[in-house]
C-alpha positions as CSV (number, residue, x, y, z in Angstrom):
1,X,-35.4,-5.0,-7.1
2,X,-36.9,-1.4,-8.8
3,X,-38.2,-1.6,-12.2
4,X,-36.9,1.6,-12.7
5,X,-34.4,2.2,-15.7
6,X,-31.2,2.8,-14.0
7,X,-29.6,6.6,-14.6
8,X,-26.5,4.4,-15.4
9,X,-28.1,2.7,-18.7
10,X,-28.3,6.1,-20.0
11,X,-25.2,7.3,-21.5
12,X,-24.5,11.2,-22.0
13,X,-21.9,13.4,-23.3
14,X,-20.9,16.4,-22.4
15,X,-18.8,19.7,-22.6
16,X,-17.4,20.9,-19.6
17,X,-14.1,22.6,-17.9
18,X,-12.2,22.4,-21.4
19,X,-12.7,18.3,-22.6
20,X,-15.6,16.4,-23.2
21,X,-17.2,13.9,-20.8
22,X,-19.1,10.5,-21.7
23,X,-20.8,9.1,-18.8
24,X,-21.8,5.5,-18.4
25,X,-20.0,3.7,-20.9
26,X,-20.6,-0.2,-21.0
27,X,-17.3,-1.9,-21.7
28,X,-17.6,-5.8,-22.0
29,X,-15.8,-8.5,-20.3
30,X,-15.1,-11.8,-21.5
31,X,-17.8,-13.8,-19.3
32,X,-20.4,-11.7,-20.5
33,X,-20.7,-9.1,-18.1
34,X,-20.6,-5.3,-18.7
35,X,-18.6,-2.7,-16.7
36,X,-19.5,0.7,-16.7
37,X,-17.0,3.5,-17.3
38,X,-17.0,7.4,-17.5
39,X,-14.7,8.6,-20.7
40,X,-12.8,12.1,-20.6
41,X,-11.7,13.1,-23.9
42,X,-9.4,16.2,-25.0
43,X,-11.0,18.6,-27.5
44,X,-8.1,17.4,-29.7
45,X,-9.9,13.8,-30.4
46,X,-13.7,15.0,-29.8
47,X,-14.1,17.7,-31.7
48,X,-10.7,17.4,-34.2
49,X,-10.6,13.5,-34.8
50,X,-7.3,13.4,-33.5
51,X,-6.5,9.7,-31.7
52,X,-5.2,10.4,-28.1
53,X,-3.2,7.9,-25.9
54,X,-5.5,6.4,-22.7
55,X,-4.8,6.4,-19.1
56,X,-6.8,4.3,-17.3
57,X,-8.3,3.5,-14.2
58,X,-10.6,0.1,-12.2
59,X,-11.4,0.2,-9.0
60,X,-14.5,0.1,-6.2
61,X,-14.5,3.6,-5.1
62,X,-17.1,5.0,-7.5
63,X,-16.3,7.0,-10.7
64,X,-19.2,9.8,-10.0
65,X,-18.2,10.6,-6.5
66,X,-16.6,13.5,-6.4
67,X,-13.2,13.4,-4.2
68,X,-14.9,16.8,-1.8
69,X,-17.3,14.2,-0.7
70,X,-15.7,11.0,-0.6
71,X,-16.4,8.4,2.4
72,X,-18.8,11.0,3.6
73,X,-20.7,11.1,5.9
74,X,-19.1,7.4,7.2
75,X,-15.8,8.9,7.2
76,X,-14.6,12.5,7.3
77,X,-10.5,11.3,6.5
78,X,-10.2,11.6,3.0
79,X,-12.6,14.7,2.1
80,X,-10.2,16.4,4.7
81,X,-7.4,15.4,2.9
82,X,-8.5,16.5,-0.5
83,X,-9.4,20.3,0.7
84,X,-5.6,20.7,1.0
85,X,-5.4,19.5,-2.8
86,X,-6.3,21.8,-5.9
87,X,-7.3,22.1,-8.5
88,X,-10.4,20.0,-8.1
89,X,-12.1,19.9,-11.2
90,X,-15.5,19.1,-11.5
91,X,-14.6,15.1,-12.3
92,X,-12.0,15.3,-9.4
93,X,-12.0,11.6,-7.6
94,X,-10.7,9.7,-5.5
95,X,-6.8,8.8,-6.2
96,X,-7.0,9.5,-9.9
97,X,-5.8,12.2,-12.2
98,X,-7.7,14.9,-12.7
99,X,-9.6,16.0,-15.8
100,X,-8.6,19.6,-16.3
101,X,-4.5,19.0,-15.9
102,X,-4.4,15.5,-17.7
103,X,-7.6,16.2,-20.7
104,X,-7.4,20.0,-21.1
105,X,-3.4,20.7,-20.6
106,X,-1.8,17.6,-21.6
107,X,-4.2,16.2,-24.1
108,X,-4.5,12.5,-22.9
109,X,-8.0,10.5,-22.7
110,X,-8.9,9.5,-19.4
111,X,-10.9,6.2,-18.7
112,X,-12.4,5.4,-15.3
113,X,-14.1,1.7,-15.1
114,X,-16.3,0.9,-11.8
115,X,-15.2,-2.7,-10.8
116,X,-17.8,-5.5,-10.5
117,X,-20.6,-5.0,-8.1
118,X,-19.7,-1.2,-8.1
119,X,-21.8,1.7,-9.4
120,X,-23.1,0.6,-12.8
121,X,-21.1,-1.9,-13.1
122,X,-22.7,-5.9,-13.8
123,X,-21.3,-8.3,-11.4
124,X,-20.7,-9.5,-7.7
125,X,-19.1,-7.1,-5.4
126,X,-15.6,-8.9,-5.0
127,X,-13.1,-6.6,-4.2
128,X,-9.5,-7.7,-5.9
129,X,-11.1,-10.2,-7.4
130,X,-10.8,-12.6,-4.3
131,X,-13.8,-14.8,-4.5
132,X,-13.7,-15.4,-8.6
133,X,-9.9,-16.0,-8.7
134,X,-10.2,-19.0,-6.4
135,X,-13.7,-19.9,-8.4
136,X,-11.7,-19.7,-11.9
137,X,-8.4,-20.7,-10.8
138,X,-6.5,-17.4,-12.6
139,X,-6.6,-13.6,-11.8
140,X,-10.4,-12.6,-12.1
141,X,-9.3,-8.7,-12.0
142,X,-6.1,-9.1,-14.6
143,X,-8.9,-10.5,-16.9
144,X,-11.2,-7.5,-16.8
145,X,-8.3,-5.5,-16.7
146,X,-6.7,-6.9,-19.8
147,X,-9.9,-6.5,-21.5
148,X,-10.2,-3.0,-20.2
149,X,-7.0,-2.1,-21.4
150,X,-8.1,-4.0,-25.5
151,X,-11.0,-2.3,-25.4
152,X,-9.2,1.1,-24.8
153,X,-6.7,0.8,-27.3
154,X,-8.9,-0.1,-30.1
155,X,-11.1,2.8,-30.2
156,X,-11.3,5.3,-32.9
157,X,-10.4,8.1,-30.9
158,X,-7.2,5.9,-29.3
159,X,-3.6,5.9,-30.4
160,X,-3.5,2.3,-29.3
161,X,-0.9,3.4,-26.5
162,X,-2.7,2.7,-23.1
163,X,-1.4,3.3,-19.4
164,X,-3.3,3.0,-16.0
165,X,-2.3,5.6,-13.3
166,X,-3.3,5.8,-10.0
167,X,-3.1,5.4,-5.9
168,X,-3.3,2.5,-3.7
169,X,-5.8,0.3,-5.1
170,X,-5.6,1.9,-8.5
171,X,-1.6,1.7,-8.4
172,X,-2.2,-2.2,-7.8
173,X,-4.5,-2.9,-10.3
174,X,-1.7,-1.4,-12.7
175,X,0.3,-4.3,-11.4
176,X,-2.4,-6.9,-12.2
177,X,-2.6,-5.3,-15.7
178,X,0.8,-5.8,-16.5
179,X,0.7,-9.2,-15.5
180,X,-1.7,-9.8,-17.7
181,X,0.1,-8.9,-20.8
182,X,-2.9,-6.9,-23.1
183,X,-1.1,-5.8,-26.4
184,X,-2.0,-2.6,-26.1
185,X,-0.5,-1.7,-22.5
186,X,2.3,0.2,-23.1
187,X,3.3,1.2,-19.1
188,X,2.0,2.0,-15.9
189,X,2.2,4.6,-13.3
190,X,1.4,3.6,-9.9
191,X,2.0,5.4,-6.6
192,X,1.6,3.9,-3.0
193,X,0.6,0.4,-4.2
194,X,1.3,-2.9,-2.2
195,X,2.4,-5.0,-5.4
196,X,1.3,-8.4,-2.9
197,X,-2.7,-8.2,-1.6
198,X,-2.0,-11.0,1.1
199,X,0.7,-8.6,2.3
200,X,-1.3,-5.5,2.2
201,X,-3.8,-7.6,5.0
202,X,-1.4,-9.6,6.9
203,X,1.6,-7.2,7.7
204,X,3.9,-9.9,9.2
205,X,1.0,-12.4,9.7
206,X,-0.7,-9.8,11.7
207,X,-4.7,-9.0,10.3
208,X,-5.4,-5.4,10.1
209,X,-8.8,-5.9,11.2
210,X,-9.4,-1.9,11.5
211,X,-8.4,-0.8,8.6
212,X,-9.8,-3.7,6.0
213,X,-13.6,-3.0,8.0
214,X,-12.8,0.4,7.8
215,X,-12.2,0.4,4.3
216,X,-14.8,-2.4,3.0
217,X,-17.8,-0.8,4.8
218,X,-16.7,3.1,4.7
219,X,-15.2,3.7,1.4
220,X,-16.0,0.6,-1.0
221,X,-19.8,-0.6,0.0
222,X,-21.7,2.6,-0.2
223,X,-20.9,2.9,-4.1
224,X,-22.2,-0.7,-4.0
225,X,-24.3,-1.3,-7.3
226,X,-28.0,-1.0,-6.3
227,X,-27.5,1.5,-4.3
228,X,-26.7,4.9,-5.4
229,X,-29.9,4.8,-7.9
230,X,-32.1,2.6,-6.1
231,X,-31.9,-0.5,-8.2
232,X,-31.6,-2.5,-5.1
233,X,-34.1,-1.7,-2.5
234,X,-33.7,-4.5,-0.1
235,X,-30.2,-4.8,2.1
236,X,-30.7,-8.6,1.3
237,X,-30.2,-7.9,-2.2
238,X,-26.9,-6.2,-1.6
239,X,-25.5,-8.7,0.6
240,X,-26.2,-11.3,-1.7
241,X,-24.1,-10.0,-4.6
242,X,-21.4,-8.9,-2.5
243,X,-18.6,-11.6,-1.0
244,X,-18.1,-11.0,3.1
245,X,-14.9,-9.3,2.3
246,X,-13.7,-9.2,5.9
247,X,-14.5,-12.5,6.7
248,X,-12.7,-13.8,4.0
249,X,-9.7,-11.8,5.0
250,X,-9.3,-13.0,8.9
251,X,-10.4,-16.8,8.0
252,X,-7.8,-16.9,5.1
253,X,-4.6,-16.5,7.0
254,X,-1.6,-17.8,5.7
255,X,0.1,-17.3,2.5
256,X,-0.1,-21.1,0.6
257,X,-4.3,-20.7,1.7
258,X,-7.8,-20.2,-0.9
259,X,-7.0,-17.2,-2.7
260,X,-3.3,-16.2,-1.8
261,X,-2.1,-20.2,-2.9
262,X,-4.0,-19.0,-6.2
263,X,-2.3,-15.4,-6.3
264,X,1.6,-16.8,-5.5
265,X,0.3,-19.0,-8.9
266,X,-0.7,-16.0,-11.1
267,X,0.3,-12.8,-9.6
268,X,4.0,-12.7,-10.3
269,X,6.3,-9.7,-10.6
270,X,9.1,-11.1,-12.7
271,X,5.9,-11.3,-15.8
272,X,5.5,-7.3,-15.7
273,X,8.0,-6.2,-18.8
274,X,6.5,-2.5,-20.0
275,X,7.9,0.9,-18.7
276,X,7.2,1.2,-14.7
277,X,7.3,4.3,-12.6
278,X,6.9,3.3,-8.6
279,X,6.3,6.3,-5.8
280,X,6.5,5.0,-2.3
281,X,5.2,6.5,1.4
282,X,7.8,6.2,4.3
283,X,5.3,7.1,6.0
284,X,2.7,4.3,5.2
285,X,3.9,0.5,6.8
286,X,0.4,-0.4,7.7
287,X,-0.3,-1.0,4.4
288,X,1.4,-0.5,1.2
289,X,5.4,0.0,2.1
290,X,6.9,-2.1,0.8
291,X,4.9,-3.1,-2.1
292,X,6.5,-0.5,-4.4
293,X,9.9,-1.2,-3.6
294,X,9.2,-5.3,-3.9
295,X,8.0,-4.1,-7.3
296,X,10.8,-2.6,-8.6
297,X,13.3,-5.4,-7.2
298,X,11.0,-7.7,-9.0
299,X,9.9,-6.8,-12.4
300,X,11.2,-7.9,-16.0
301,X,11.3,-4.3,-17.0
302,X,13.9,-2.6,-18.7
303,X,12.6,0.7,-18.2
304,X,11.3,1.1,-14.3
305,X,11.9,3.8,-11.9
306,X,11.7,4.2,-8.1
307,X,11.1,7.5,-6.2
308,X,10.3,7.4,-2.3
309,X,7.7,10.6,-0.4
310,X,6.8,10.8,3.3
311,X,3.5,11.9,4.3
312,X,-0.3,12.3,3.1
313,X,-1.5,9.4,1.1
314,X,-3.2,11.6,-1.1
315,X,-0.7,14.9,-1.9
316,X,2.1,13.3,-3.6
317,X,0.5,12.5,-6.6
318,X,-1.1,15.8,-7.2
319,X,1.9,17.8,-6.1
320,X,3.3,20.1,-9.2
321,X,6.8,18.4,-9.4
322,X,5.5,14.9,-9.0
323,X,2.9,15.6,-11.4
324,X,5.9,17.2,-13.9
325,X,7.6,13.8,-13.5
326,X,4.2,11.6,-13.9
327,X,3.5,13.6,-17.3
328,X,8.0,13.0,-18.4
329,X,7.3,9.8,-18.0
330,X,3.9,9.2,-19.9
331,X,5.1,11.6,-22.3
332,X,7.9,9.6,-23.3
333,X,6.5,6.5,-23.3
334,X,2.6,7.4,-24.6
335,X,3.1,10.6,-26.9
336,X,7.0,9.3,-28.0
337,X,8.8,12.2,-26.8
338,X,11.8,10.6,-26.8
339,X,13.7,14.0,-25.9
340,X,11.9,15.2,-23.1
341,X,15.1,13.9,-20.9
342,X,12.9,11.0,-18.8
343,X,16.0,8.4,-19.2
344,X,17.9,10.8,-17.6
345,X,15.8,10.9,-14.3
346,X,18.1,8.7,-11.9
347,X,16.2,5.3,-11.5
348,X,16.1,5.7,-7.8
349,X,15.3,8.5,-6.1
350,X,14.7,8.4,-2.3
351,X,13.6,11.2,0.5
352,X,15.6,11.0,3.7
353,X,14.4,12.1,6.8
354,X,16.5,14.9,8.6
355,X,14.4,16.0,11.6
356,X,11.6,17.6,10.1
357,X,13.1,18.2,7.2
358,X,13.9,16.6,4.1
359,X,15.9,16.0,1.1
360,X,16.3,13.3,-2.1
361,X,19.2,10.5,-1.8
362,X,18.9,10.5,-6.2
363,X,22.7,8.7,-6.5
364,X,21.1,5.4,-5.3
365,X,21.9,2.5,-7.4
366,X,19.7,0.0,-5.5
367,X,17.5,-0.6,-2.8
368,X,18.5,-1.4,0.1
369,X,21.8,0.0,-0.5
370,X,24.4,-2.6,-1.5
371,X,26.8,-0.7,0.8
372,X,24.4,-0.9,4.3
373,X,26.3,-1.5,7.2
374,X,24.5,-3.5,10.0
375,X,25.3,-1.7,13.6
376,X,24.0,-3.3,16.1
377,X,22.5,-2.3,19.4
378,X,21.8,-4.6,22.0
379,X,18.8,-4.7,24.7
380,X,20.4,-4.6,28.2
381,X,18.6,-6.3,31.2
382,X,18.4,-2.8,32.2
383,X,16.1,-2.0,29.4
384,X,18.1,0.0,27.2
385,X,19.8,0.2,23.7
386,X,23.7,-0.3,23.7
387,X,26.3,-1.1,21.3
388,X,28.2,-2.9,24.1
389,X,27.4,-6.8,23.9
390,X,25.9,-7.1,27.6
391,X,27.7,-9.8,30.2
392,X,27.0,-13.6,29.3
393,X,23.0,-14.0,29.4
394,X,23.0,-17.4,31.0
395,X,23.9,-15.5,34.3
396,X,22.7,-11.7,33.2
397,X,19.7,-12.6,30.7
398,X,16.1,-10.5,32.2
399,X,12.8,-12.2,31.4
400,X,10.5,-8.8,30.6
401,X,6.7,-10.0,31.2
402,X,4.2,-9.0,29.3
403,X,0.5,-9.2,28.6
404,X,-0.4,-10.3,25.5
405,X,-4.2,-8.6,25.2
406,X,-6.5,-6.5,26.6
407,X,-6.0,-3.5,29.1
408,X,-3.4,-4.6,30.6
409,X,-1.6,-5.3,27.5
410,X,1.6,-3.2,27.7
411,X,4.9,-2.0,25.7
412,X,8.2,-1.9,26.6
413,X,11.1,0.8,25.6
414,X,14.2,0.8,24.9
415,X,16.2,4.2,24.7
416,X,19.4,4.2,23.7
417,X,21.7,4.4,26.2
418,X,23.7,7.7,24.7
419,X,23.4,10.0,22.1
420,X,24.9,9.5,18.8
421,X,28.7,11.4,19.0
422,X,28.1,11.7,15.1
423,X,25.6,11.6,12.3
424,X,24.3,8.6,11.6
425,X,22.4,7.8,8.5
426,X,19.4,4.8,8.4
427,X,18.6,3.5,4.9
428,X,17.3,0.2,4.6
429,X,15.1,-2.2,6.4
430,X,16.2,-2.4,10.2
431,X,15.4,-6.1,12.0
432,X,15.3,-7.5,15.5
433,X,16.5,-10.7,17.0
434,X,15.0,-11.1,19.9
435,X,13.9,-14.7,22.2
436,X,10.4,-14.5,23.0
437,X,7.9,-17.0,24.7
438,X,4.0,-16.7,25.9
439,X,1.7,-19.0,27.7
440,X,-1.7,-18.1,25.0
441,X,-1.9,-20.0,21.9
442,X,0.2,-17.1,19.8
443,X,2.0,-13.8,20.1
444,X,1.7,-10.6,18.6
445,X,4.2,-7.9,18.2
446,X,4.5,-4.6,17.6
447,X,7.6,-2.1,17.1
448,X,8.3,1.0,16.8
449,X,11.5,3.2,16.2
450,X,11.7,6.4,17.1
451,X,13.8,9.6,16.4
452,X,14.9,11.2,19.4
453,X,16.3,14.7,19.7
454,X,18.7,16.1,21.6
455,X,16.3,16.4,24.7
456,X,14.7,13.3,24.6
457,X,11.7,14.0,23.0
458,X,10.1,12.5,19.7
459,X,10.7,14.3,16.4
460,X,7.2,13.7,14.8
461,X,7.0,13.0,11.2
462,X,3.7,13.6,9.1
463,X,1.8,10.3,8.8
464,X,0.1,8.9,5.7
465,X,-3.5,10.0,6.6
466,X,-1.7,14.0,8.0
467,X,-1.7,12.6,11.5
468,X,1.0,13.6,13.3
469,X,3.4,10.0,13.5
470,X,6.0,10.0,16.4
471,X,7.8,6.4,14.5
472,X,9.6,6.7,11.8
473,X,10.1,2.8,11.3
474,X,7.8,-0.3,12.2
475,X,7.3,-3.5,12.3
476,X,4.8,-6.2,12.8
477,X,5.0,-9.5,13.9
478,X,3.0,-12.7,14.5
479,X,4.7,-16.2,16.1
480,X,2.9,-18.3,14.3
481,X,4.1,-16.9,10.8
482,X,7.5,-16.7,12.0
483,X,9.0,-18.6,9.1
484,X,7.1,-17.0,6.8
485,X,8.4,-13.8,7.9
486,X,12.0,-14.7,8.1
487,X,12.4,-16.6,5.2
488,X,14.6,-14.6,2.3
489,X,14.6,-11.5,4.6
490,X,18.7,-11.6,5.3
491,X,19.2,-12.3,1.4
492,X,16.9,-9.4,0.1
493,X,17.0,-7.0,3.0
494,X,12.8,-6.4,2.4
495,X,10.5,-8.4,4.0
496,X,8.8,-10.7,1.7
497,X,6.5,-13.1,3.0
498,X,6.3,-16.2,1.0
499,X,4.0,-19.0,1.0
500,X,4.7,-20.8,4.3
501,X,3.0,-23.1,6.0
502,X,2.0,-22.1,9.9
503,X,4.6,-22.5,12.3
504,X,3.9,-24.4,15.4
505,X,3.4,-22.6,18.5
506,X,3.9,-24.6,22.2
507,X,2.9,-22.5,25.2
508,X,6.1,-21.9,27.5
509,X,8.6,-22.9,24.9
510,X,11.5,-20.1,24.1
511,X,12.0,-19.2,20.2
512,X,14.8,-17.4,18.3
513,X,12.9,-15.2,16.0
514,X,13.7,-12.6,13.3
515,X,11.6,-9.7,13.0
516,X,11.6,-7.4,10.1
517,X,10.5,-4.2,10.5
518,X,9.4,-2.2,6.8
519,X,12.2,-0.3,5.0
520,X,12.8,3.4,6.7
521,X,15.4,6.3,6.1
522,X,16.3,8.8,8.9
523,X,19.7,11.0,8.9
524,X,20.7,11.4,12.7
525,X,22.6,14.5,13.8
526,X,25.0,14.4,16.5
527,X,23.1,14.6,19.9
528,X,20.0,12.9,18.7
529,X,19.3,9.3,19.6
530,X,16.6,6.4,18.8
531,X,14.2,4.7,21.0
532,X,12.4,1.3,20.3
533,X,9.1,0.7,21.6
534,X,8.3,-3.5,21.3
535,X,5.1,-4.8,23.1
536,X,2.0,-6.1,21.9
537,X,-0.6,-3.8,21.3
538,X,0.0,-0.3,18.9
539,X,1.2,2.9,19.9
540,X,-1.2,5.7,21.4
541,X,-0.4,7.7,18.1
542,X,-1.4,5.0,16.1
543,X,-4.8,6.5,14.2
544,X,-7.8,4.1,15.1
545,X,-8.0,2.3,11.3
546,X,-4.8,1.9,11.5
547,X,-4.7,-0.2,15.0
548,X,-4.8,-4.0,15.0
549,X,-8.0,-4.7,16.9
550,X,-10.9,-7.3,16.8
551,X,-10.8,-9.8,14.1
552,X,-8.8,-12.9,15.0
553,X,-6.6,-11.2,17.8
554,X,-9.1,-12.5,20.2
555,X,-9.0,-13.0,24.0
556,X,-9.1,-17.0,23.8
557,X,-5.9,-17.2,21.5
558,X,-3.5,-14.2,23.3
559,X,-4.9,-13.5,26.1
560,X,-2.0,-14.8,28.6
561,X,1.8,-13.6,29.8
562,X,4.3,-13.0,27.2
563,X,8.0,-12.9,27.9
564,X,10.9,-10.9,25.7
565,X,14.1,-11.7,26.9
566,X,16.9,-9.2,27.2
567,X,20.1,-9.8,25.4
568,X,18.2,-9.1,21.7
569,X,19.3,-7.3,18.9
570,X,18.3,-4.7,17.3
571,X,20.2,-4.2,13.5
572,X,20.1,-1.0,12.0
573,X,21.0,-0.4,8.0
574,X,23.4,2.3,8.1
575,X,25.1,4.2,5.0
576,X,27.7,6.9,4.8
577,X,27.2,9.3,2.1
């Protein structure tokens, strides 16, 4: 290790863009370790005394890398991403708010907190706290997160009102927050958040391999601490204080296992009771859909609200109007500007889908709609979608083969067999029941629905990362988490996932399954038509950290013939409005 004095031991403040910035804070924890936070502070409390509310922020990504740069050079993604976003002040990050609108303009302090192991921060890299929850039996981040949020809200230049905001990781960690009951946590604003992290890696029992790799290496282990200022010269030395993230992830896979039988314990929804706003992605089922919807079906609070986007990850949250509605709500709730009209936002409000276009479902009173009607459309031997029960299967039924892995692993589609003769409106979570055997140890699927216009051809959608996404709904599926994966689904209409023990697997033998696939909302003119895609390996379009490769779908446990039987169902949510 260097002997050098670490540039994040020194703390500095300074004046810059309209609000004054204190770098390398040290904030304490209750097991002795120190976290290291950057503090952005209106004129109105630095230089007047005033006492500000907090927004604030913990998470891995770094709070010094500035969001032009970020994941570079191991990833290009997300700097591309953020050179369609302004303004980008000179303390712009990664999925945060940004200095110049939320310090300058709207007179709020801003707090941003490295996790352990990140930065300047003390500690062993364990992203969500995996490795110390299971060591301490409780949630290892909600206890640096309640003391983050204490710490904040007994200040001298704090109201004692604190909020966290943020994306993704920073949306969840507002979650673990309010679960974790600090006094001084007034609400939370999280967009794109799964609210469940064994969910967020095993979409329907399936390991996203890609994307938790692409992540852990890309995004969260170059802001490692030790190695931005040199501290740690030796790779050794980092490995050592970091947990094997990954491996942790594909060797821990179902939900009543090491760290998720610790989170279904201490991670619950129904103990978050202050002010909520939730903003979902459509566009995002790989990871976080459905976590903000679960959330919002789930919490105590009184006071929650749910809106629904499509498309980039990043742009929601710095949109102007989303932005407008983030400041209502911690307005009302932080500054007690109990006329600024936030209670009469409607509590749901949901984008639709219409071709490329879309517009906001706000007269919503729940999600999924109460007043869903199931239609369903069955899979002909002939391999198509109809709404006409086909001739009795024990004489009719078609056994499609498949293969299970590897290049000769293929999809199948089903297109439905006509046009829709009148507008059809999706909201909700569609399913499948399907029969399904295979000859390898276990069986993947994956599904996709499509939008269809009126010659055939996919109407492409904007995916979560700007990549052009030909699905507008889908689904993943593994046959050893079957149970798991049905269980509740026809009572709450969102896949849930509870803790479930493995379900047995025999090669040759036939199962009924139900297969959720993630909530979706598509308005269908007259003319236009659906297509499902089911098979066992993703979709061309699917962006590579977003495919399900490597990890534990290996050769030796699906590499054999599949079979999906024809005489499925496939259940579609529809509403008239």
């Amino acid at each position: 290790m260097s002997s050098n004095k670490s540039n994040y031991q020194i703390t500095t403040t300074t004046d810059v863009a309209g609000y004054t910035r204190t770098k390398h804070i040290s904030i304490p924890m209750r097991d002795g370790i120190n976290l290291c936070a950057n503090l952005f502070l209106p004129f109105s409390a630095s230089k007047e005394g005033q006492k500000v509310p907090v927004i604030c922020s913990m998470g891995p990504y770094g709070k010094d890398i500035h969001a032009s740069t970020f994941g570079l050079p191991q990833t290009p993604i997300y700097a591309e991403m953020y050179r369609h976003i302004s303004p980008l002040g000179p303390d712009a990050v990664f999925e945060l708010c940004e200095p110049t609108i939320w310090c300058r303009e709207y007179g709020y302090a801003l707090l941003r907190v490295d996790a352990r192991g990140i930065g300047g921060s003390e500690g062993r890299l364990d992203p969500f706290g995996l490795e110390r929850s299971v060591l301490i039996d409780a949630d290892a981040e909600g206890q640096d997160l309640y003391d983050i949020t204490e710490w904040a809200g007994t200040q001298p230049w704090s109201t004692g009102r604190v909020a966290f905001s943020g994306i993704s990781y920073y949306g969840m960690v507002g979650y673990w927050a309010a679960m974790s009951k600090p006094p001084h946590l007034t609400c939370v604003l999280s967009y794109e958040s799964q609210c469940n992290m064994y969910h967020a890696a095993r979409k329907g029992g399936v390991y996203s391999n890609n994307f938790q790799s692409h992540w852990f290496n890309n995004i969260v282990l170059p802001y490692q601490a030790g190695r931005q200022d040199g501290s740690f010269t030796e790779e050794e030395e980092l490995v050592a204080n970091r947990v094997d993230y990954t491996k942790l992830l594909s060797t821990t896979e179902y939900p009543h296992e090491g760290v998720w039988g610790v989170f279904d314990r201490v991670r619950r929804l129904e103990d978050i009771d202050v002010p909520i706003y939730l903003a979902g992605n459509w566009s995002d089922p790989e990871l976080h859909l459905p976590g903000n919807m679960r959330a919002f079906n789930g919490i105590s609070s009184e006071y929650k609200w749910l809106e629904m986007h499509t498309g980039n990850h990043l742009a929601a949250f710095y949109e102007p109007g989303h932005i407008a509605m983030q400041r209502k709500f911690l307005d009302y709730f932080l500054f007690d500007k109990k006329e600024n009209g936030m209670l009469d936002v409607p509590r749901i409000q949901l984008l639709q889908h219409h071709g490329t276009e879309t517009f906001y479902r706000e007269a919503e009173v729940a999600f999924p709609p109460p007043d869903a009607e199931d239609t369903i459309f069955y899979l002909t031997p002939d391999q198509t979608l109809s709404t006409t029960n086909p001739a009795d299967a024990d004489t009719t039924r078609t056994a499609f083969k498949t293969k299970g892995y590897g290049p000769e692993a293929t999809n199948l589609h089903f297109p439905l067999e006509s046009p829709f003769t009148e507008s059809f409106e999706l909201l909700g979570s569609p399913y499948l029941d399907l029969e399904v055997s295979t000859s390898a140890q276990d069986l993947d699927l994956f599904i996709y629905l499509r939008a269809l216009d009126a010659d055939g051809k996919p109407i492409i959608l904007t995916g979560n990362h700007g990549e052009p996404m030909d699905s507008f709904a889908r689904g993943f599926f593994r046959l050893s988490h079957r149970e798991e994966v049905a269980k509740g689904f026809l009572e709450k209409r969102i896949i849930d996932q509870p803790s479930v023990s493995r379900s047995e697997v025999v090669r040759g033998e036939v199962y009924k399954v139900l297969v959720p696939l993630y909530p979706a909302a598509f308005l269908f003119d007259e003319g236009q038509s659906v297509g499902l895609e089911i098979g066992h390996v993703n979709t061309p379009a699917t962006i590579p950290p977003m495919r399900h490769e490597g990890g534990d779908r290996s050769a030796e446990r699906f590499e054999a013939g599949n079979v999906i039987f024809s005489h499925g169902r496939l259940v579609l949510p529809r509403v008239r409005r």
